[in-house]
C-alpha positions as CSV (number, residue, x, y, z in Angstrom):
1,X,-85.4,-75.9,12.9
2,X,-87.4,-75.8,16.1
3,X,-87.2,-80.0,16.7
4,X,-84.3,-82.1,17.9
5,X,-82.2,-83.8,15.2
6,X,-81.2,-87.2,16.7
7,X,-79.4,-87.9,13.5
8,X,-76.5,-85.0,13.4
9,X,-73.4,-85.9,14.2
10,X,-72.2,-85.1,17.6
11,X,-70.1,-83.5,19.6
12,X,-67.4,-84.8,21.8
13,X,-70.0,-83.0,25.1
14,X,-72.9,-85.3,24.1
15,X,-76.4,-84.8,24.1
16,X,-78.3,-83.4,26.9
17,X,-80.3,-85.6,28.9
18,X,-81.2,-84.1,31.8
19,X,-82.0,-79.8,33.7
20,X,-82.2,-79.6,37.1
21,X,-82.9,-76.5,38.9
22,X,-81.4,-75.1,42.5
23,X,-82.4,-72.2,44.6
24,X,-80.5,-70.3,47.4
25,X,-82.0,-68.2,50.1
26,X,-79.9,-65.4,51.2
27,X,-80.8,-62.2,53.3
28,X,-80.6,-60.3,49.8
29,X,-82.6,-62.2,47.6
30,X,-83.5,-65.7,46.5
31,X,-80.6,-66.9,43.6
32,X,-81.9,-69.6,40.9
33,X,-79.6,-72.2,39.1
34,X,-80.5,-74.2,36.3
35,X,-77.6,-77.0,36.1
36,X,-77.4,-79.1,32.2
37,X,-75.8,-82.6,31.8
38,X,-75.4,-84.8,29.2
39,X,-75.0,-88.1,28.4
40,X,-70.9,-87.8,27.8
41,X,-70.8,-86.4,31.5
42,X,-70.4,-83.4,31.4
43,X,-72.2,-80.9,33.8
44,X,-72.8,-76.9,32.9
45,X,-74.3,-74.4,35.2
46,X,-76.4,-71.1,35.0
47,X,-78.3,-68.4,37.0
48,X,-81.5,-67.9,36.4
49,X,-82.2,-65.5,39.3
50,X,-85.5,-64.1,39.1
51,X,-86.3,-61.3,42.0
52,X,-89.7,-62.0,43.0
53,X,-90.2,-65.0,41.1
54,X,-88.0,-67.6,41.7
55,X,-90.5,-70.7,41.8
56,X,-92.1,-69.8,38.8
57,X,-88.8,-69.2,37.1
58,X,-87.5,-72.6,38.0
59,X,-90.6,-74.6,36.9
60,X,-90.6,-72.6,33.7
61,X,-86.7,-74.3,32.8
62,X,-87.8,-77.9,33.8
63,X,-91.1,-77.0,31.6
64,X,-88.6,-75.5,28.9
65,X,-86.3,-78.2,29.0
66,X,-88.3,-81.7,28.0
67,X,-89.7,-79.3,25.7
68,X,-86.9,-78.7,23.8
69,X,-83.4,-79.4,25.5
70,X,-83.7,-82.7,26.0
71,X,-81.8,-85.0,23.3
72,X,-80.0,-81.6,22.0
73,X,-76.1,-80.9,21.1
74,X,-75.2,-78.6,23.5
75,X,-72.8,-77.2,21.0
76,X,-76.1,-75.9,18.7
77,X,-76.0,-72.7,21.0
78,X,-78.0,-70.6,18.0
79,X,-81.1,-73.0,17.3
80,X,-81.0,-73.7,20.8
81,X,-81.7,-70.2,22.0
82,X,-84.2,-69.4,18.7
83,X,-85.4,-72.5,20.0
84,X,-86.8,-71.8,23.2
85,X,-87.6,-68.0,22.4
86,X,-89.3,-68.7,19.0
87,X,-90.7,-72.5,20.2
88,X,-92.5,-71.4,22.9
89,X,-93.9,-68.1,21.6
90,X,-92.4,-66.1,24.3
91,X,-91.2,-63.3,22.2
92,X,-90.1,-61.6,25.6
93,X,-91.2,-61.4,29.1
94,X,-89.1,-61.2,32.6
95,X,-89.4,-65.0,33.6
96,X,-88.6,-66.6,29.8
97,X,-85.7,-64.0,29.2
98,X,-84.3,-65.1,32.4
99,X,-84.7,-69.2,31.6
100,X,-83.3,-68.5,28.1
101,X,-80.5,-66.4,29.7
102,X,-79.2,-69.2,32.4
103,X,-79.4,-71.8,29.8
104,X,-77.0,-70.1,28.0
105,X,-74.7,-69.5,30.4
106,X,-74.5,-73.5,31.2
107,X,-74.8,-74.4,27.6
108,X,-71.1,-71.9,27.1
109,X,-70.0,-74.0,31.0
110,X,-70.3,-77.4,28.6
111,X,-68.7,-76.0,25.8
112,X,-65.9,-74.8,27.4
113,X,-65.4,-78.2,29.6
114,X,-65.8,-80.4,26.6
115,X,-63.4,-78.1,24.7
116,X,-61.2,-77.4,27.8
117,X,-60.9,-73.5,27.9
118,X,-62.4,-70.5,29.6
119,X,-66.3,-70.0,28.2
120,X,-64.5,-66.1,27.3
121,X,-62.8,-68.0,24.3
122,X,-65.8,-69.1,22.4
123,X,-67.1,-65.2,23.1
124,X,-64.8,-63.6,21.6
125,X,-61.6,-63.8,23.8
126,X,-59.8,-61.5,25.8
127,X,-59.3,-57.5,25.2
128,X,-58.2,-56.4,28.5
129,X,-56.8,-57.9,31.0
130,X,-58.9,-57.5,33.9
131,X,-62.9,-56.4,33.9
132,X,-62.9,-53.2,35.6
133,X,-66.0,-53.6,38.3
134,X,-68.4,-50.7,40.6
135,X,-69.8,-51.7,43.8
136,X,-73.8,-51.5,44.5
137,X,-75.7,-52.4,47.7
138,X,-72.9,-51.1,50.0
139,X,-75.2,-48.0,51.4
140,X,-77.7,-50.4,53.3
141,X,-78.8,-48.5,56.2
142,X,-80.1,-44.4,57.5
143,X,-81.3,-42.3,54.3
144,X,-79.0,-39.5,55.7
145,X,-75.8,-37.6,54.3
146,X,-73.4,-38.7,57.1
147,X,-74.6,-42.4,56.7
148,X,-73.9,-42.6,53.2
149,X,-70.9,-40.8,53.3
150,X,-69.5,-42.8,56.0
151,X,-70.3,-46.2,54.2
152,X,-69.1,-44.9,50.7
153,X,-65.3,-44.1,52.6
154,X,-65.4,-48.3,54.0
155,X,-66.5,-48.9,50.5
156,X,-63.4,-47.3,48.9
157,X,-61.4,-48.5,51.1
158,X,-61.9,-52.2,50.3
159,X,-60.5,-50.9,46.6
160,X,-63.6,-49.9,44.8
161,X,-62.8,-47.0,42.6
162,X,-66.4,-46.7,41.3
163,X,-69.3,-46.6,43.3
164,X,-73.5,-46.6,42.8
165,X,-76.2,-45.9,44.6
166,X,-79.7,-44.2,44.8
167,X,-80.4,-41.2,46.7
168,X,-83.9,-41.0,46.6
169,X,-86.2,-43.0,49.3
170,X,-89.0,-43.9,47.9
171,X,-89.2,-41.1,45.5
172,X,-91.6,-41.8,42.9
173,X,-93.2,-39.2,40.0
174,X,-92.2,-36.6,41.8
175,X,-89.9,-35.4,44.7
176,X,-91.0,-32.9,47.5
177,X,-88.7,-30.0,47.8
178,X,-87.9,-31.6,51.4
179,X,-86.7,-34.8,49.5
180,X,-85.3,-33.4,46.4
181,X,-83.1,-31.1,48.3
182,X,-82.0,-34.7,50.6
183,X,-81.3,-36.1,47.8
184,X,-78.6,-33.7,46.7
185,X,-76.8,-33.4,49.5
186,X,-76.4,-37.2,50.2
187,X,-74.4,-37.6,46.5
188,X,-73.0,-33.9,47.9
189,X,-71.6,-36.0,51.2
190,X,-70.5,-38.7,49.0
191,X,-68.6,-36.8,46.8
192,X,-67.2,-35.0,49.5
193,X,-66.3,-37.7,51.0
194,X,-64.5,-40.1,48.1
195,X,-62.9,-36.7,46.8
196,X,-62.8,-35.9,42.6
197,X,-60.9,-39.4,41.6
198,X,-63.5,-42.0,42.3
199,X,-66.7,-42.8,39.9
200,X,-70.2,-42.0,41.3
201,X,-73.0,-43.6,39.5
202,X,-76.4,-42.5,40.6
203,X,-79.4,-44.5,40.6
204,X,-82.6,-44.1,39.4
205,X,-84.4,-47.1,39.4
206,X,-87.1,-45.9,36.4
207,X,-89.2,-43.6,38.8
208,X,-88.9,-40.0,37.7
209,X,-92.0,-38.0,35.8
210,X,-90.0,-35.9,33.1
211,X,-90.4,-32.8,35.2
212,X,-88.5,-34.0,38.1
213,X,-85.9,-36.3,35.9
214,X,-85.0,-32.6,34.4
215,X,-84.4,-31.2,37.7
216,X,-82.9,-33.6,38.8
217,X,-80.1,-33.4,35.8
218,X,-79.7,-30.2,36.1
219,X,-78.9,-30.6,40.6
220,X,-76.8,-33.0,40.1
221,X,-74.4,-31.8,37.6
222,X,-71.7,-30.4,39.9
223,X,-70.7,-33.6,40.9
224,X,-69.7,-35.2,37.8
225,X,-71.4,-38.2,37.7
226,X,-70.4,-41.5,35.9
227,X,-74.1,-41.4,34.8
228,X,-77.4,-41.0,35.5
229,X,-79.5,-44.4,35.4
230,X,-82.8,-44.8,34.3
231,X,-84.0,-41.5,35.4
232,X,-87.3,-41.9,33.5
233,X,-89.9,-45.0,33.5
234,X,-89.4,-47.2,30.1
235,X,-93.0,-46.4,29.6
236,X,-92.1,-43.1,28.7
237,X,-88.9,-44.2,26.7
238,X,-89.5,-41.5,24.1
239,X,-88.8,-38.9,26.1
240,X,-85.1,-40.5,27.3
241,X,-83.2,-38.8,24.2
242,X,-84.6,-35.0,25.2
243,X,-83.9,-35.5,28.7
244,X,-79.7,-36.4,27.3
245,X,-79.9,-33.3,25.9
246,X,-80.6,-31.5,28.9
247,X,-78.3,-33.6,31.1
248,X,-74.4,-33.0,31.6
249,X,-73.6,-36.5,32.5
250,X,-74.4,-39.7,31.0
251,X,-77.9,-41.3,31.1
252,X,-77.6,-45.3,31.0
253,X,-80.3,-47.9,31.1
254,X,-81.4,-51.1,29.7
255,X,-81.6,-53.6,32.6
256,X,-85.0,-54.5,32.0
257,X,-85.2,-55.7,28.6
258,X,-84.4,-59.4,27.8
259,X,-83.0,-59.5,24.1
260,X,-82.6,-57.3,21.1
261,X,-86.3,-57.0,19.9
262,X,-86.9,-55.0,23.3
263,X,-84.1,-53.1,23.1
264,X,-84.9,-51.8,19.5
265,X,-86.5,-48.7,20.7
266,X,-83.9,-48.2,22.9
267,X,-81.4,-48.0,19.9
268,X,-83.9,-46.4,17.4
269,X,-84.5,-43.5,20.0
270,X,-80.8,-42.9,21.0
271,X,-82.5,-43.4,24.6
272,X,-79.6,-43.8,26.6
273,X,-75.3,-42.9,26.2
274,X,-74.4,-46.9,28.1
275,X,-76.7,-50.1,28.0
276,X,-76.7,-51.9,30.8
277,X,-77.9,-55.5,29.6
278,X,-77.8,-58.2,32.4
279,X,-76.6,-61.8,31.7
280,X,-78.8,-63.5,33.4
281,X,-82.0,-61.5,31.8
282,X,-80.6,-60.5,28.5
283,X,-80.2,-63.9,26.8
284,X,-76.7,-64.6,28.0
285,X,-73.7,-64.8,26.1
286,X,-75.4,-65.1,22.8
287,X,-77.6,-62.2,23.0
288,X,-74.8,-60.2,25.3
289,X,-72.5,-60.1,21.9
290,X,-74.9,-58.8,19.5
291,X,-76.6,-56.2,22.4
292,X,-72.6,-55.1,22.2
293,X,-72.5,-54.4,18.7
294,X,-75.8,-52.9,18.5
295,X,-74.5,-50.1,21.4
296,X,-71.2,-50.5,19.3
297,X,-73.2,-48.9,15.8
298,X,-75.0,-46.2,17.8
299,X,-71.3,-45.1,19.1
300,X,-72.5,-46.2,22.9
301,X,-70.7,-48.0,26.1
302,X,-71.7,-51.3,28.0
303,X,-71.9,-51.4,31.7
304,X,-73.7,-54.7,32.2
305,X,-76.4,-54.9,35.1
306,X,-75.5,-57.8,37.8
307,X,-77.6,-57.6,41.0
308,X,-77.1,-61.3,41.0
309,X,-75.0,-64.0,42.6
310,X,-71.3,-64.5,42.3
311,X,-72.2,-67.0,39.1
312,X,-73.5,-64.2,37.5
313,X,-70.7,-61.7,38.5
314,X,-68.0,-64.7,37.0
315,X,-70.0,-65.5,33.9
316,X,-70.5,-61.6,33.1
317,X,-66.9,-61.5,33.1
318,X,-66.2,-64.0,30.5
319,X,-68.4,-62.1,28.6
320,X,-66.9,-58.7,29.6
321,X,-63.6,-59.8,28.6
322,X,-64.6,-59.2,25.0
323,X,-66.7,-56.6,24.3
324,X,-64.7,-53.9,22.8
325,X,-67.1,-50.8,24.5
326,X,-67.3,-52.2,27.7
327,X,-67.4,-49.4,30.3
328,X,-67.5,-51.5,33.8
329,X,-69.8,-54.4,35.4
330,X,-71.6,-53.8,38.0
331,X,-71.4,-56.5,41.7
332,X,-73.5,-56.8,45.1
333,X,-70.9,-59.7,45.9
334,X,-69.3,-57.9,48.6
335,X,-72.8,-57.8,50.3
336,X,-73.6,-61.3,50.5
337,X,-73.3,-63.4,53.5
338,X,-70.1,-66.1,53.2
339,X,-72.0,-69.4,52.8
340,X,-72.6,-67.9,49.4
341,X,-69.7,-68.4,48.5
342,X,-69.7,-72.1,49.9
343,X,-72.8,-72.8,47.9
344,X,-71.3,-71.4,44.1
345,X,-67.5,-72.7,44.3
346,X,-64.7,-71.3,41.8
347,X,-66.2,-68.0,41.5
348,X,-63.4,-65.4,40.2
349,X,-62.5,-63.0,43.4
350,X,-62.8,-58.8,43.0
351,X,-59.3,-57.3,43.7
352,X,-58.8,-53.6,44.1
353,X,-62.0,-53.4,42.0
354,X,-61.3,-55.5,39.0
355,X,-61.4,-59.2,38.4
356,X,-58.6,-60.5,36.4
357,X,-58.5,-63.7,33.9
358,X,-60.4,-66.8,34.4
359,X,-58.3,-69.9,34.3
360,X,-60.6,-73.2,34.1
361,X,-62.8,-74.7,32.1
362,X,-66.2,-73.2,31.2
363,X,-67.6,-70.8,33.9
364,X,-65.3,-72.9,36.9
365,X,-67.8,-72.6,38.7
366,X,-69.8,-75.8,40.8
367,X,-72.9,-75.6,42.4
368,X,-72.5,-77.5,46.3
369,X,-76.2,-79.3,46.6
370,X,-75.7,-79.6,50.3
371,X,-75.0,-75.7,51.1
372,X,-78.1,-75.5,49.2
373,X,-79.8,-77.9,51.4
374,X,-78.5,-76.0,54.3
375,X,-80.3,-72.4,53.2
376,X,-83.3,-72.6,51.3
377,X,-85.3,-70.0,49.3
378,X,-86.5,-67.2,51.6
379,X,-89.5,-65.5,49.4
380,X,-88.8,-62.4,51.1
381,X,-89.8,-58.8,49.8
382,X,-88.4,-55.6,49.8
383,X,-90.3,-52.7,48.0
384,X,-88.1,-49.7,47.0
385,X,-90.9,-47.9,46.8
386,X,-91.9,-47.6,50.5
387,X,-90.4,-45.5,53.3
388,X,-87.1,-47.1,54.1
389,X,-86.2,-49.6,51.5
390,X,-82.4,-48.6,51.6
391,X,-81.7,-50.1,55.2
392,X,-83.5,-53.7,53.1
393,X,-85.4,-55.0,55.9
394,X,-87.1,-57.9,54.4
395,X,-90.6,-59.0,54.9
């Protein structure tokens, strides 16, 4: 099972024969690629964006790839990915879940070419017509009411009808009463300020002690919140289910965890109302599907996690398209600088906060070496846990 078999028949896309790996520096963060080809021609692409570590991402899917890519059907997609999870013992981890989860993505951009329609046909199709999509990132500057306020109006106004963002510096444990009380009245502002009609998603990026995640449920319930996210560290992820029961809105999480063996707890516990699996960490399509019908059986929504690239935005529609409980995906994209957009072609546009139907084959999305040329990885650092993260001054 876990060895290349030269002598099945093949598929009209070939054999793969070569994995190549790109990176992009932006002001935001460093974005990975892994590109597939085979020996027919054909071309598919991936993101394997990685936060911090982007180098040691990439060398991992070159490593990954003569190890057991190379001389593969593309078309294989199920022994491929037990493949390289179960071939090379990784059994989880942040930097194999990502390199599992981009080669995925460009295995479903060869299928699709070879096969000549949209990568959301082999995942199940279409069950809306448009993937309903929040904005994240657009509160970059002062940690003060009016700030936040003022941005989330701009926001709106671009036709975003659901926004996130977190409130709390560099909160962490614990909250002073000086901060807590901050805190509030900046999603007060921007509540205020978007009026009853647009979604509010608050952010908690895992940093709460159980006392201050139950005050903070408890502040925050007058303003009817989408949800809550990750209130509580996942080190603590027994607790998750007690603090639902306290909270009025609901709690979502899931970001961190890079298949279905990590997010058994999660299910087993009841930890959260919405999952929030990312593409490009989760497994990718293949993993994406079953993460959907696992949230499906315990009666909870998907909001997929995407503080990505516009590949990863585009592919995490394809897969959008067809889960049944999908709530809303998240996007940075109207954050990034425009050469982005240069460098990752055929990307699928947001529109009055949706994206509608993608047209071309696979992902349609091309990677342009010579943009990439043009802006190369940055290794900058920002650390939400210091004193000003939120106006992302990079170091």
């Amino acid at each position: 099972m876990l060895t290349v078999d030269t002598e099945r028949p093949t598929t009209t896309a070939g054999r793969i024969s070569r994995v190549e790996t790109l990176m992009l520096g932006t002001a935001w963060r460093d974005f990975g690629y892994v590109r597939i080809h085979t020996d027919a021609g054909l071309h598919g692409v991936g993101e394997i964006t990685h936060p911090y570590r982007g180098s040691e991402t990439c060398a991992l899917a070159e490593a990954m790839a003569h190890r057991h890519l190379i001389g593969a059907d593309p078309f294989d997609i199920e022994e491929l990915w037990l493949r390289l999870y179960q071939g090379d013992f990784l059994r989880g981890g942040d930097i194999g879940g990502v390199v599992l989860s981009g080669v995925d993505q460009a295995l479903h951009d060869i299928m699709g070419k070879a096969l000549g329609v949209p990568a959301y046909r082999l995942t199940g199709g279409a069950c809306r017509a448009a993937v309903p999509v929040y904005a994240n990132g657009w509160y970059t500057g002062e940690r003060e009411p009016g700030a936040f306020a003022a941005k989330a109006v701009e926001t709106v106004a671009k036709g975003y009808a659901a926004l996130k963002f977190d409130p709390f510096g560099a909160g962490l444990g614990e909250l002073s009463r000086a901060e807590l009380r901050r805190s509030v009245e900046i999603v007060a502002a921007v509540r205020d300020a978007v009026g009853p009609d647009v979604e509010l998603f608050v952010e908690g990026h895992a940093r709460f002690a159980m006392p201050t995640a139950a005050r903070l449920v408890a502040e925050l319930a007058p303003f009817d919140l989408g949800w809550f996210e990750e209130p509580l560290p996942w080190t603590h992820i027994e607790r998750y289910a007690e603090l639902r029961a306290r909270a009025s809105m609901p709690i979502s999480g899931g970001e961190h965890f890079h298949n279905r063996y990590e997010y058994k707890q999660l299910f087993a516990t009841n930890a959260v109302d919405i999952i929030q699996p990312d593409l490009s960490m989760a497994g990718g399509f293949t993993e994406l599907r079953k993460l959907a019908a696992l949230a499906d059986m315990h009666a909870m929504l998907v909001a997929p996690h995407n503080s990505n690239s516009p590949l990863c935005t585009t592919a995490s529609v394809h897969a959008a398209l067809g889960i049944t409980n999908l709530k809303i995906l998240e996007t940075f994209d109207s954050l990034l600088e425009d050469y982005v957009f240069d460098a990752v072609t055929g990307t699928l546009p947001i529109v009055d906060g949706r994206i509608g139907l993608p047209e071309r084959p696979g992902l349609g999305v091309e990677l342009v070496d010579e943009v990439f040329a043009e802006h190369p990885p940055t290794q900058r650092f920002w650390n939400m846990f210091a004193p000003g993260w939120e106006r992302r001054e990079r170091t």
